[in-house]
C-alpha positions as CSV (number, residue, x, y, z in Angstrom):
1,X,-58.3,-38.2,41.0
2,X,-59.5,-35.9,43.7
3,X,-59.9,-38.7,46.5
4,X,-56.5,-39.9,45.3
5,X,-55.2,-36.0,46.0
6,X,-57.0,-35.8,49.4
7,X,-55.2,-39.4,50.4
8,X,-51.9,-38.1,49.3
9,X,-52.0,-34.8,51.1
10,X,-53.5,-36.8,54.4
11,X,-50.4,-38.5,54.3
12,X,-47.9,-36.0,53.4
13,X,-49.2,-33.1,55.0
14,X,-48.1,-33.9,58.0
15,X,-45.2,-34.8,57.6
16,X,-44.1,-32.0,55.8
17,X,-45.2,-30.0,58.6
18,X,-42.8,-31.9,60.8
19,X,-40.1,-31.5,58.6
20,X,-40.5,-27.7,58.6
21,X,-41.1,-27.8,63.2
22,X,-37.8,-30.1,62.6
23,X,-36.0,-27.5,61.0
24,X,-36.7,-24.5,63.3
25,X,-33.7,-23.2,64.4
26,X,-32.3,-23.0,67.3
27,X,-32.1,-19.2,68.9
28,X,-29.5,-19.5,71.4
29,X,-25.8,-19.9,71.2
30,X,-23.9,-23.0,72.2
31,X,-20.8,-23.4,73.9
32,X,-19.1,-26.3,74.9
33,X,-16.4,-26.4,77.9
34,X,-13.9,-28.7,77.8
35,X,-12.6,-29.9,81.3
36,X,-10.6,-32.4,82.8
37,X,-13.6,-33.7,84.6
38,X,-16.0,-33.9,80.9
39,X,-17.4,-31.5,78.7
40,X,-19.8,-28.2,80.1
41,X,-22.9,-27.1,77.1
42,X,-24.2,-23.8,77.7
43,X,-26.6,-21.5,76.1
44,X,-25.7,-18.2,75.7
45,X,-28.5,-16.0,76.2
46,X,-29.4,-13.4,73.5
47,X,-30.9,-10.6,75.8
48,X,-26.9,-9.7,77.4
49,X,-25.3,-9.3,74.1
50,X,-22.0,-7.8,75.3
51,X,-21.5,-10.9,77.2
52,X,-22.7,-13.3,74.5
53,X,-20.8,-11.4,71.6
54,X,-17.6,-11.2,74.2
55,X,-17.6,-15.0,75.3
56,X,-17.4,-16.3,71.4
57,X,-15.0,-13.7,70.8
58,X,-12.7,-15.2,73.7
59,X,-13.4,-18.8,73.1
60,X,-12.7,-18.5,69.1
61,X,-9.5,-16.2,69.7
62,X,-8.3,-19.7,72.0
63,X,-8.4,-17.3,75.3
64,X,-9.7,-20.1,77.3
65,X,-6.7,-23.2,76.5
66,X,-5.2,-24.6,79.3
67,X,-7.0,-22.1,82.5
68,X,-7.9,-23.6,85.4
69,X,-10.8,-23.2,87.4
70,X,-9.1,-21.6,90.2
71,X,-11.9,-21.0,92.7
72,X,-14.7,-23.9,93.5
73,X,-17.0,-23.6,96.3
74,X,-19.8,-26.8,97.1
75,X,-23.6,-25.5,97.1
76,X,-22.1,-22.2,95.7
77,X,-20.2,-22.1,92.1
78,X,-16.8,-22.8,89.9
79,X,-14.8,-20.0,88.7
80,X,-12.9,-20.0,86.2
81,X,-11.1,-17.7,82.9
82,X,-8.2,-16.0,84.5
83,X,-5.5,-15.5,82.3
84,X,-2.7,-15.6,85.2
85,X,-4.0,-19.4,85.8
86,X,-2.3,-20.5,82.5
87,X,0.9,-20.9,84.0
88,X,-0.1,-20.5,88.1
89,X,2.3,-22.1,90.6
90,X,0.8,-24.4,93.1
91,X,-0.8,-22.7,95.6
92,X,-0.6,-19.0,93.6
93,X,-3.9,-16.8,94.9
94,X,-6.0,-16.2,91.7
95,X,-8.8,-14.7,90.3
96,X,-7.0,-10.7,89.6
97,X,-6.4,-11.4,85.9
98,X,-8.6,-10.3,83.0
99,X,-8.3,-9.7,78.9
100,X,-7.4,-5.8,79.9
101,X,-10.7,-4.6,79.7
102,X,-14.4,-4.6,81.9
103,X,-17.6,-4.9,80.4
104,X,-21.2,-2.6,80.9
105,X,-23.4,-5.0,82.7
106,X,-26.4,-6.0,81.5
107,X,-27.8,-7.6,85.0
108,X,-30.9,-9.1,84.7
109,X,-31.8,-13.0,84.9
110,X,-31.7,-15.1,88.0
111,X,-29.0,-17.2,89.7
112,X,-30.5,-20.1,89.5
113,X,-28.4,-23.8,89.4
114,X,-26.5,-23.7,86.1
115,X,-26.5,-20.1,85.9
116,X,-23.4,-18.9,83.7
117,X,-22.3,-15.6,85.2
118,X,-19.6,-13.0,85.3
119,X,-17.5,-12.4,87.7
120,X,-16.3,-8.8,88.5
121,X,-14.7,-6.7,91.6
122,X,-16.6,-5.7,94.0
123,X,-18.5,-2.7,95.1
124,X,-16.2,-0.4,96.6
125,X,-13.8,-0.6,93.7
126,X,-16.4,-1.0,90.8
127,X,-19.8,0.4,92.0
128,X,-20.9,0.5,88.3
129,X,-20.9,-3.6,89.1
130,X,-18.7,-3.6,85.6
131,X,-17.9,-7.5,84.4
132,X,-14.9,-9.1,84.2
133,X,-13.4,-9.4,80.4
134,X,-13.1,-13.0,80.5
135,X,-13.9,-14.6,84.1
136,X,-16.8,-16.3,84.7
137,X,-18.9,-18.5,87.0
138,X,-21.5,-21.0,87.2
139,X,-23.7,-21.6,89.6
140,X,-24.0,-25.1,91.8
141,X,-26.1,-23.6,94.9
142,X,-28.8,-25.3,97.1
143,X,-32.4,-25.0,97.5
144,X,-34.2,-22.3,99.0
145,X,-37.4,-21.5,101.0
146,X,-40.0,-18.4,100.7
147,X,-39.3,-17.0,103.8
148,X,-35.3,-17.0,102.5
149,X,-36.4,-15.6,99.1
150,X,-38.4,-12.6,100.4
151,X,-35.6,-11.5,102.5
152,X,-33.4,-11.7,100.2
153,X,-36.2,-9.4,98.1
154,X,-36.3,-6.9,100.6
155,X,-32.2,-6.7,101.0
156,X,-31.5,-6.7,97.2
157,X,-34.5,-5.0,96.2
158,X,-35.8,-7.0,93.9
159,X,-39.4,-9.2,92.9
160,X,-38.9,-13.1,92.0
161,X,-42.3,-14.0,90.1
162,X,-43.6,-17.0,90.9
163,X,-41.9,-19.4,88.3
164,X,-38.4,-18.1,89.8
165,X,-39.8,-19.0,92.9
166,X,-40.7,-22.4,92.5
167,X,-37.3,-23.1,90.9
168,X,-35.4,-21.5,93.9
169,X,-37.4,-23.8,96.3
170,X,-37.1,-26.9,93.7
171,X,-33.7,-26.5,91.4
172,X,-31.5,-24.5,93.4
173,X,-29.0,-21.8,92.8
174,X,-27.4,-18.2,94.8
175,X,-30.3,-15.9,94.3
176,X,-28.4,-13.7,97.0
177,X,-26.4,-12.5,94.0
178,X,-29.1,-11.6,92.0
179,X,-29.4,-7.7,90.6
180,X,-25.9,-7.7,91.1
181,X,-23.9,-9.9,88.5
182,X,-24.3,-10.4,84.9
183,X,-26.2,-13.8,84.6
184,X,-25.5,-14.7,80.9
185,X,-26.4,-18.1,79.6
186,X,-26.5,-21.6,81.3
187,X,-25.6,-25.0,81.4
188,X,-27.6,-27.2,79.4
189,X,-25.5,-30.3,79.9
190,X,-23.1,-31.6,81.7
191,X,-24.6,-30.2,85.3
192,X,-22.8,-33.7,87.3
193,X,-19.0,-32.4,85.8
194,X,-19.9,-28.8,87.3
195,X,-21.1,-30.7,90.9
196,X,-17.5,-32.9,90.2
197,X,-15.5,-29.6,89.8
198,X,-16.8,-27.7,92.6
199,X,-16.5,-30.5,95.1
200,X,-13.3,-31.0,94.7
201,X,-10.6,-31.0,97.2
202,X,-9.3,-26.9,97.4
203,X,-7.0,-25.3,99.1
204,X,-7.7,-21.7,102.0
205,X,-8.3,-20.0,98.6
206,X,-10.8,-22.3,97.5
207,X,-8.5,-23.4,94.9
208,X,-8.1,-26.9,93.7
209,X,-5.6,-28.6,95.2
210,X,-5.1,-30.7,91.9
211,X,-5.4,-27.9,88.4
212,X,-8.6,-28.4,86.9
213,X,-8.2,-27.1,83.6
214,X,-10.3,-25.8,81.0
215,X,-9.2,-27.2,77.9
216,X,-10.9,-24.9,75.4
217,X,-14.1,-23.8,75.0
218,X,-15.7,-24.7,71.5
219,X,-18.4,-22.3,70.2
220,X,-21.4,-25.2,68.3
């Protein structure tokens, strides 16, 4: 009876402990942006949660339907979440609109490729670096080397470790923005739509000639 027991709990043991790794869930947030070009998944990182709590707010109210990404820049980002883009002529400068109200920032992660930032006005205006409401960007960027990262340390004055390094000089991304915008998730799929978007034919602006809209964004 006892070598009978053993056998059994050989066998099931371990697969009961799979079942229960299996089951662990996930700790992050996922949003999914819905483009012309494909669909955007994105974490939303637990550590800025005025920015987290604020993009599912938007995104379930149905803020996000039908806005374009109205600025797109190659090696740099896509912008998007401006109200005014709704129902934006051809060729109407965007990227003033907002839900009516700025969020604290809570600055702190990287810009690395597939950073999912937010936007805000700049310093002489907003010196408390306040977010936008609702616009945001994700980062496309290109590769950098040491000697760019550590004067781009001393000008921002700031410390990359060494894993932030090595993705810098490997992945990519705008580290000349970093301790200065809110970086608040990332893109976990759907990088090649976000390299489609921001190489797309734009205007002076940097807008798109042809509207690429945001269809919704759908909180998993």
């Amino acid at each position: 009876m006892k070598r009978t027991f053993h056998i059994l709990m050989t066998i099931l043991l371990p697969l009961l402990l799979a079942g229960i790794a299996g089951c662990k869930k996930d700790p992050y947030t996922h949003a999914v942006i819905e483009t012309d070009y494909g669909d955007i998944e994105v974490i939303l990182y637990n550590t800025t949660p005025r920015h987290r709590d604020n993009f599912i707010k938007l995104a379930r109210e149905g803020f996000y339907d039908s806005l374009l990404f109205h600025r797109v820049m190659p090696e740099f980002m896509i912008q998007g979440g401006d109200p005014d883009s709704k129902y934006a002529r051809p060729g109407q400068v965007l990227g003033q609109g907002g839900p009516g109200y700025t969020l604290e920032p809570e600055i702190g992660a990287p810009h690395i490729r597939g950073a999912l930032a937010a936007a805000r006005l700049p310093d002489q205006i907003n010196p408390e670096k306040r977010s936008s409401g609702s616009q945001f960007y994700i980062v496309v960027g290109r590769k950098w080397s040491d000697a760019e990262l550590d004067a781009i340390e001393q000008q921002n004055n700031i410390k990359y470790n060494a894993t932030q390094r090595q993705l810098y000089r490997e992945k990519g991304g705008a580290p000349f923005l970093d301790g200065n915008y809110t970086v608040f998730g990332e893109v976990v799929r759907g990088m090649d739509v976000v390299d489609r978007i921001a190489s797309a034919p734009r205007d002076k602006a940097n807008r798109p000639l042809q509207d690429i809209r945001i269809k919704r964004v759908r909180i998993k």
